[in-house]
ROPANU-318272 format. One record per atom (N, C-alpha, C, CB): residue in three letters; atom name; residue number from 1; x, y, z. Coordinates in steps of 0.1 Angstrom, whole numbers, plus 5000, padded with zeros to 4 digits. Glycine has a CB too. Layout:
N
SITE   type   atom   seq     xx     yy     zz
SITE    ALA     CA   NUM      X      Y      Z
...
***
This chain:
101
SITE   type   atom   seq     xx     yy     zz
SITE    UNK      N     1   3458   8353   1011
SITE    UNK     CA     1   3446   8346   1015
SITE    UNK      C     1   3438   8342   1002
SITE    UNK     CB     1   3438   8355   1024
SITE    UNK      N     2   3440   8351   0992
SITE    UNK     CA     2   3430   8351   0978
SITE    UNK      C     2   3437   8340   0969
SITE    UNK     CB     2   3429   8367   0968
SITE    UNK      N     3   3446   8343   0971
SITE    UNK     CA     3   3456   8327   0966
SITE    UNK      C     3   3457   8315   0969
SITE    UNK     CB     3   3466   8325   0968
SITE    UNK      N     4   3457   8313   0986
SITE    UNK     CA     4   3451   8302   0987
SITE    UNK      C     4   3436   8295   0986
SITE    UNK     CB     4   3454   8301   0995
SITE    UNK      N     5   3430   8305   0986
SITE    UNK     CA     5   3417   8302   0982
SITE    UNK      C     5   3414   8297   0970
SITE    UNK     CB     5   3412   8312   0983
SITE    UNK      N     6   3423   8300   0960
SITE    UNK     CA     6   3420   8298   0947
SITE    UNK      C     6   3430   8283   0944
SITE    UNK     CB     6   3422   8312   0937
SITE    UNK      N     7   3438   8281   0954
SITE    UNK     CA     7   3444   8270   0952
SITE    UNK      C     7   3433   8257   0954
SITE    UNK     CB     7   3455   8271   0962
SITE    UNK      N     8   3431   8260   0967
SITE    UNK     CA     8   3419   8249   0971
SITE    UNK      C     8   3406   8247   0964
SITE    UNK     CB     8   3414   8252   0985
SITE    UNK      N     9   3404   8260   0959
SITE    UNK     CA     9   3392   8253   0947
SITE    UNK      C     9   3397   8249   0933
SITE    UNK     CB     9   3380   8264   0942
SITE    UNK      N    10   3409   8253   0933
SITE    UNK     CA    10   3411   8242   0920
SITE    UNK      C    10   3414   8228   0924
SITE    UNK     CB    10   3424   8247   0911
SITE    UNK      N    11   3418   8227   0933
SITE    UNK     CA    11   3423   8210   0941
SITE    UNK      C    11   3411   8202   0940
SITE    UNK     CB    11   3429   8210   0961
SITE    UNK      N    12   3402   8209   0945
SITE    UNK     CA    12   3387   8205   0946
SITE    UNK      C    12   3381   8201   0930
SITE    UNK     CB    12   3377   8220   0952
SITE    UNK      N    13   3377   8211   0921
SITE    UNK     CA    13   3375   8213   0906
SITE    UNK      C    13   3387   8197   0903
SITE    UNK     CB    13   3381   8233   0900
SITE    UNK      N    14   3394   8196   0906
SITE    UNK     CA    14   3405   8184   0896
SITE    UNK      C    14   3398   8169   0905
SITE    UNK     CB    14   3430   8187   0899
SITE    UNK      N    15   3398   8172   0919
SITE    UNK     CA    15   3395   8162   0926
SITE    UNK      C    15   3377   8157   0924
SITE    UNK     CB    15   3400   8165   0940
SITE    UNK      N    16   3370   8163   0919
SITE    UNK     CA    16   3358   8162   0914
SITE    UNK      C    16   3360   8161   0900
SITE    UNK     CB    16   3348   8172   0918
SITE    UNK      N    17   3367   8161   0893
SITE    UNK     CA    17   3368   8158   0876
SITE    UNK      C    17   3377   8145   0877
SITE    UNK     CB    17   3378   8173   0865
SITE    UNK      N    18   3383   8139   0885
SITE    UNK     CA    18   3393   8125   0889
SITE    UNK      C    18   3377   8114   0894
SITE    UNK     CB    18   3409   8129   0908
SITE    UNK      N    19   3369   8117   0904
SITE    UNK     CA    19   3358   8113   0905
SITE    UNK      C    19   3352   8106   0895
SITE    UNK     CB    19   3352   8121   0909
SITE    UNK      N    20   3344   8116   0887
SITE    UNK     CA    20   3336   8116   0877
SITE    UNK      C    20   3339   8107   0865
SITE    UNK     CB    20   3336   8129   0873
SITE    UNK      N    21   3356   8112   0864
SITE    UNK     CA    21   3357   8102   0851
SITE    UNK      C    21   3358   8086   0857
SITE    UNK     CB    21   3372   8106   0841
SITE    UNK      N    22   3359   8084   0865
SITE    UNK     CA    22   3361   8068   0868
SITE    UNK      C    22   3344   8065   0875
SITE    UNK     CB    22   3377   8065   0883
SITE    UNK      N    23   3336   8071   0871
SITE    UNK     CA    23   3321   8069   0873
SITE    UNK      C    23   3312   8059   0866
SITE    UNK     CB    23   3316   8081   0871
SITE    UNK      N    24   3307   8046   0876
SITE    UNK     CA    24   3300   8038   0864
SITE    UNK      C    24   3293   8044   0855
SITE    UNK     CB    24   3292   8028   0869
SITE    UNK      N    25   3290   8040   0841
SITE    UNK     CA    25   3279   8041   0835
SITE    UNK      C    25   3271   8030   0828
SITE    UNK     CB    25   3282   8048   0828
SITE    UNK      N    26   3262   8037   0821
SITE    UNK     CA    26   3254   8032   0814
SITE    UNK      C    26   3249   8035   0802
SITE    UNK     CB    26   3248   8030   0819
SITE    UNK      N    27   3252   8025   0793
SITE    UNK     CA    27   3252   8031   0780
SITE    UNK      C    27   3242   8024   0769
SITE    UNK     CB    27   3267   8029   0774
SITE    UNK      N    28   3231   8028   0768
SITE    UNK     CA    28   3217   8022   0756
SITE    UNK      C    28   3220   8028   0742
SITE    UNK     CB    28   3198   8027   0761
SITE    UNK      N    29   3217   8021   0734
SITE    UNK     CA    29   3219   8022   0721
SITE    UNK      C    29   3209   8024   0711
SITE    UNK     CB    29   3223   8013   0718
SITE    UNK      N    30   3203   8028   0703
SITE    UNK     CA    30   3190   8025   0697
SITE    UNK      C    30   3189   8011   0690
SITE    UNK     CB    30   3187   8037   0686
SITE    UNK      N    31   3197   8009   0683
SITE    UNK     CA    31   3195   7993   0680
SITE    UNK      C    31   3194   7996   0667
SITE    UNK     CB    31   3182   7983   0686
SITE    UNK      N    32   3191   7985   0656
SITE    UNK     CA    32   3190   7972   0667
SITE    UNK      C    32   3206   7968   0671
SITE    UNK     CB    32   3181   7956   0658
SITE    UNK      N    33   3203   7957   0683
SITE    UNK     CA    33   3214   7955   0688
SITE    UNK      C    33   3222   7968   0699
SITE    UNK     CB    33   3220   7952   0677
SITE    UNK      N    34   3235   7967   0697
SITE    UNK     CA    34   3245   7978   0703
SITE    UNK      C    34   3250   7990   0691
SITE    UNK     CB    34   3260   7969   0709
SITE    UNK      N    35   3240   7990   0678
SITE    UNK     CA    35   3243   7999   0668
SITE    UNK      C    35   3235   8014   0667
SITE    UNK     CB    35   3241   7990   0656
SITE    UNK      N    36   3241   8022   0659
SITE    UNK     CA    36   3233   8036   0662
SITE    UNK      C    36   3237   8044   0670
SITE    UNK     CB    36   3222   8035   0667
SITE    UNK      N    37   3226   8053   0670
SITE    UNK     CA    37   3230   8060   0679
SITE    UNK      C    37   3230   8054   0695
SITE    UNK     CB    37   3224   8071   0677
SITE    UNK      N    38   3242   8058   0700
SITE    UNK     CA    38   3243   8055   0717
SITE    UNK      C    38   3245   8066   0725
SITE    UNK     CB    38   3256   8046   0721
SITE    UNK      N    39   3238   8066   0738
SITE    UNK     CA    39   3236   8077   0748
SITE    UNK      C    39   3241   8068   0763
SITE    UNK     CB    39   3218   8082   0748
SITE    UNK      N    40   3253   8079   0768
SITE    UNK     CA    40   3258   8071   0785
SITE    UNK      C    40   3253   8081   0791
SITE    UNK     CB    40   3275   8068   0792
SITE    UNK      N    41   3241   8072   0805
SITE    UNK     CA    41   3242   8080   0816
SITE    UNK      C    41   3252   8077   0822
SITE    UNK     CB    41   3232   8080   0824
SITE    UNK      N    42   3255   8085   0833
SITE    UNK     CA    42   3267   8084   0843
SITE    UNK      C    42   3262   8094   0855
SITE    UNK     CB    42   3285   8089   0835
SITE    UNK      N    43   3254   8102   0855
SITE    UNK     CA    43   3246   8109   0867
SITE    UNK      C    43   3242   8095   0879
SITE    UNK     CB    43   3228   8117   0859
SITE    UNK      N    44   3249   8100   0890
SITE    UNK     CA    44   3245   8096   0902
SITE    UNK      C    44   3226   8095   0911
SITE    UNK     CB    44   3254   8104   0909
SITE    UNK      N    45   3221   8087   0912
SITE    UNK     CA    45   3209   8087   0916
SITE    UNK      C    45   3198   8081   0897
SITE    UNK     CB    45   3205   8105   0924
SITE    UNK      N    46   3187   8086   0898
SITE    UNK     CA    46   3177   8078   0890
SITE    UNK      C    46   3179   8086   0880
SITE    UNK     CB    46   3162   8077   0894
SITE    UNK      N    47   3177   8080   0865
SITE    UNK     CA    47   3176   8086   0854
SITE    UNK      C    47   3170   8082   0845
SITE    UNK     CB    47   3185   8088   0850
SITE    UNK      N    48   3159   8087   0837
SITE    UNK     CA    48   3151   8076   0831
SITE    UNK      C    48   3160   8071   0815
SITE    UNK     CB    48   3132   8084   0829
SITE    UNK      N    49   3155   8058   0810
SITE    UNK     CA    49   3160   8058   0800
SITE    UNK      C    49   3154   8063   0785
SITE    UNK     CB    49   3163   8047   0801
SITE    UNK      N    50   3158   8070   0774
SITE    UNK     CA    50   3154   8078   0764
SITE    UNK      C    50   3147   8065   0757
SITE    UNK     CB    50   3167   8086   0755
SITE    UNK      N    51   3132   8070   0756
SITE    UNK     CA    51   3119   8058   0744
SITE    UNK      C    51   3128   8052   0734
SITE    UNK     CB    51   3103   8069   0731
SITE    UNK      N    52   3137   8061   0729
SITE    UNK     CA    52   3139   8052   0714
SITE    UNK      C    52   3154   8043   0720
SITE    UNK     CB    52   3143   8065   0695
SITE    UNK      N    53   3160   8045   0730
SITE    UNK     CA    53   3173   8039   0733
SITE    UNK      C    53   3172   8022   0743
SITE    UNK     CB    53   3181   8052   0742
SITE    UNK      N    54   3164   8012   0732
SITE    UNK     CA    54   3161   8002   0739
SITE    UNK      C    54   3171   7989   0732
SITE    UNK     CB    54   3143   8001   0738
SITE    UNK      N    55   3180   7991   0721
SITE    UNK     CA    55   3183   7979   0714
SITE    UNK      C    55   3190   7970   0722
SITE    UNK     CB    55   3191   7981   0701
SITE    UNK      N    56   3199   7985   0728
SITE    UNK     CA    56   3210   7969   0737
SITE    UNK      C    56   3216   7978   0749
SITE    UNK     CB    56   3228   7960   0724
SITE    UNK      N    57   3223   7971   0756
SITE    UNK     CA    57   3231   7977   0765
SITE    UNK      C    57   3241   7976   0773
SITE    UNK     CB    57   3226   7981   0769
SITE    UNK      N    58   3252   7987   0775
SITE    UNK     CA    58   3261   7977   0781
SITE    UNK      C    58   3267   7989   0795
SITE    UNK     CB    58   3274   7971   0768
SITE    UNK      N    59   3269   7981   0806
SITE    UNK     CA    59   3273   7990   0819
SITE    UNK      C    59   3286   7987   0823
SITE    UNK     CB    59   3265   7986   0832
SITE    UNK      N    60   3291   7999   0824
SITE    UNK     CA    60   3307   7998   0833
SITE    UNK      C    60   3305   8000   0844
SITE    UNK     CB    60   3319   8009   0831
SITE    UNK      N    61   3313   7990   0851
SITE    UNK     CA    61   3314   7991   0863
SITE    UNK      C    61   3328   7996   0870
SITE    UNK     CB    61   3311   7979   0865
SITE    UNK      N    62   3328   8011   0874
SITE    UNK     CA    62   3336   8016   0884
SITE    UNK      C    62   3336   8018   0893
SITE    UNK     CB    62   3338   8022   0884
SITE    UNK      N    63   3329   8011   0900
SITE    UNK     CA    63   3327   8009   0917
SITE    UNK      C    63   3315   8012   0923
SITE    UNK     CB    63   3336   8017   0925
SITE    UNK      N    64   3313   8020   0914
SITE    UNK     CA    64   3297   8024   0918
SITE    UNK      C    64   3283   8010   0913
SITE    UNK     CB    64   3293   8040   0907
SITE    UNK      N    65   3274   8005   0919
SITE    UNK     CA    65   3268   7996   0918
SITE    UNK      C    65   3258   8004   0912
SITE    UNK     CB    65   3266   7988   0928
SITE    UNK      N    66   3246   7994   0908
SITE    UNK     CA    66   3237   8002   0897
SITE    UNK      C    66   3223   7995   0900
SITE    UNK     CB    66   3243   7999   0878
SITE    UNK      N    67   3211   7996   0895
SITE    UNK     CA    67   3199   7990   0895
SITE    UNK      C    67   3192   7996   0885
SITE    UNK     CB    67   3194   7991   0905
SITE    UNK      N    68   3184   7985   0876
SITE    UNK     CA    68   3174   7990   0866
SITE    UNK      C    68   3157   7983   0867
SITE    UNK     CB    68   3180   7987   0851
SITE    UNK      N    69   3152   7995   0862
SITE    UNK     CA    69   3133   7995   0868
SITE    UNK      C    69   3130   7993   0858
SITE    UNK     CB    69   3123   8008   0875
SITE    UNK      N    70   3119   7989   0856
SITE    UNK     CA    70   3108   7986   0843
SITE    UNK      C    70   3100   7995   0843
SITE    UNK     CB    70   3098   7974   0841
SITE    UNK      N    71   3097   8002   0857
SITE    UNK     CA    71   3094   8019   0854
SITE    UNK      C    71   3102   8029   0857
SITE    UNK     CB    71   3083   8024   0861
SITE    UNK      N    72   3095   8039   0851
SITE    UNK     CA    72   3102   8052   0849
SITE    UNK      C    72   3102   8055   0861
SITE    UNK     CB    72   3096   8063   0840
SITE    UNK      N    73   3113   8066   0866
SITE    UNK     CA    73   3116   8075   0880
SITE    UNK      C    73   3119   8066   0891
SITE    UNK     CB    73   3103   8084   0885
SITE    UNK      N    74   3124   8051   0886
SITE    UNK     CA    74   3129   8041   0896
SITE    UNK      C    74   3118   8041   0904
SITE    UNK     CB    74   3144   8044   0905
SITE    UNK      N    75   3108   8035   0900
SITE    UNK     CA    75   3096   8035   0909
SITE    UNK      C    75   3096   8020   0911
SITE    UNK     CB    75   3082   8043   0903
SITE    UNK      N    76   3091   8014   0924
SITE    UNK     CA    76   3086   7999   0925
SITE    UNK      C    76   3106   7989   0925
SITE    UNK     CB    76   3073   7995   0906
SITE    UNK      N    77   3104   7981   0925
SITE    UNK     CA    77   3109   7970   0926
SITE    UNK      C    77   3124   7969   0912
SITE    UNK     CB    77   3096   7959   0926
SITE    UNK      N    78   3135   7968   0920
SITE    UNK     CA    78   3143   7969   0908
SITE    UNK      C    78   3146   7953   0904
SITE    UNK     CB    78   3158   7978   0911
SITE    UNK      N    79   3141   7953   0886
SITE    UNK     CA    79   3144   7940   0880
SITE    UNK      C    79   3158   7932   0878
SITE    UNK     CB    79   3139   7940   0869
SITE    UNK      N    80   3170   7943   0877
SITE    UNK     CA    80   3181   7940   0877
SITE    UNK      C    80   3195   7947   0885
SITE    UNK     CB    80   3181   7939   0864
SITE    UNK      N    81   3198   7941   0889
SITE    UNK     CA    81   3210   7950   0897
SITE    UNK      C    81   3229   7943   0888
SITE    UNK     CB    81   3208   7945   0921
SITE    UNK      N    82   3236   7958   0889
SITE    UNK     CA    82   3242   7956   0885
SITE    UNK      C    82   3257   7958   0891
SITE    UNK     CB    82   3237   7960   0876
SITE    UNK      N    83   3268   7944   0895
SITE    UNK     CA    83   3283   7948   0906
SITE    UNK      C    83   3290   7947   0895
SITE    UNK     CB    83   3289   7936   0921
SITE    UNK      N    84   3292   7945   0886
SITE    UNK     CA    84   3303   7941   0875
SITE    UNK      C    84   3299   7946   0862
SITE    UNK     CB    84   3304   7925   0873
SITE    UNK      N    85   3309   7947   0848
SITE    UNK     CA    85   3307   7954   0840
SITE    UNK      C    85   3298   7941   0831
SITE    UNK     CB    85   3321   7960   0837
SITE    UNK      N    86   3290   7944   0822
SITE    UNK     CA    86   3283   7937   0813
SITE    UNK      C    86   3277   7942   0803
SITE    UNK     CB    86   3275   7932   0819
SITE    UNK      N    87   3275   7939   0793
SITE    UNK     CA    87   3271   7939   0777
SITE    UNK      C    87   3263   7932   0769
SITE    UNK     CB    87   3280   7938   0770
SITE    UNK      N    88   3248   7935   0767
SITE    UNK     CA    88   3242   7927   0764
SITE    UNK      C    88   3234   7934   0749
SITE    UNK     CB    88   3234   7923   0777
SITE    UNK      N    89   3236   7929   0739
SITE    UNK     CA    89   3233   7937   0726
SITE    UNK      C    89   3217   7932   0719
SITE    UNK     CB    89   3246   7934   0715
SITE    UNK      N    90   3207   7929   0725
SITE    UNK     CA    90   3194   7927   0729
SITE    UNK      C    90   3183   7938   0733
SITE    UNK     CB    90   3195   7919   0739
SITE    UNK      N    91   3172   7936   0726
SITE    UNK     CA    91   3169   7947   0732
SITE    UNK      C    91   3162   7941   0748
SITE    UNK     CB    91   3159   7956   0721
SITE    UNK      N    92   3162   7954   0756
SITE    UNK     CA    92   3159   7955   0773
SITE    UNK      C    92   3146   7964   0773
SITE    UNK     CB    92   3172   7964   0784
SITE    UNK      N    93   3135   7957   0783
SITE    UNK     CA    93   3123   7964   0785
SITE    UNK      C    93   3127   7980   0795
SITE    UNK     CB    93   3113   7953   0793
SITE    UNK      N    94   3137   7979   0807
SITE    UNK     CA    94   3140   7986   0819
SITE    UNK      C    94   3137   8000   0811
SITE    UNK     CB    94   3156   7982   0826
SITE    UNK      N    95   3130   8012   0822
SITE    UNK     CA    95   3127   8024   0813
SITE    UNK      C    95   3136   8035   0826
SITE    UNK     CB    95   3104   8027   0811
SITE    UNK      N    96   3142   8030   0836
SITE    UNK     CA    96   3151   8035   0841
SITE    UNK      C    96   3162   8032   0848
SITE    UNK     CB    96   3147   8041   0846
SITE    UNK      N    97   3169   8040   0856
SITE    UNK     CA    97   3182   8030   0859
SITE    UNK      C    97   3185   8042   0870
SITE    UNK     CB    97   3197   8026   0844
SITE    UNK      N    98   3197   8036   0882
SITE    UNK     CA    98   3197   8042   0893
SITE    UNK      C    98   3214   8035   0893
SITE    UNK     CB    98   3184   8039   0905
SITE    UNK      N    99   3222   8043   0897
SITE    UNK     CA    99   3234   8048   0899
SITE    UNK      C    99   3238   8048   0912
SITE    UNK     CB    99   3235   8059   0894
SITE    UNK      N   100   3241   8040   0921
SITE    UNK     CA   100   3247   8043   0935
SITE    UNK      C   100   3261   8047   0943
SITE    UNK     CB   100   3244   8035   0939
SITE    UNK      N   101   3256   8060   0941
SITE    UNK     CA   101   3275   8070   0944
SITE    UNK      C   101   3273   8070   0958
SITE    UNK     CB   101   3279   8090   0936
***
């Protein structure tokens, strides 16, 4: 019984690590441009984006669709939504971003 038990949570543990890695993200840079230091969210639901990570940015798209706010905590009206992968090395006002798993 303890065996299978431990079977199925490892099946689980690999089938949630198979998930994860094929998970859109989003990746801001400090700039200028797409240079510097870079930070990917990839957390599901709202995440705000880091003050100094505004130069540029670019989103993978893994099936998960995306949306970005000009305020923090995805509050109010989303200015950009995102179905496809894109890269834009500019800096972006958006101060958060939302992930739809």
């Amino acid at each position: 019984m303890a065996g299978k038990m431990v079977l199925v949570l490892v099946a689980v543990i690999v089938l949630g690590s198979m998930i994860t890695a094929n998970a859109s993200y989003f990746d801001t840079w400090a700039g200028p441009g797409c240079n510097n230091q870079r930070v990917r969210y990839s957390a599901c639901g709202c995440t705000n984006v880091g003050a100094s990570q505004h130069g540029g940015y670019s989103f993978g798209y893994q099936g998960q669709t995306a949306a970005a706010y000009n305020t923090a905590n995805c509050q109010g009206v989303a200015q950009t939504r995102f179905s496809a992968s894109v890269q834009d090395c500019s800096g972006f006002g958006w101060n958060s971003f939302f992930i739809q798993c």
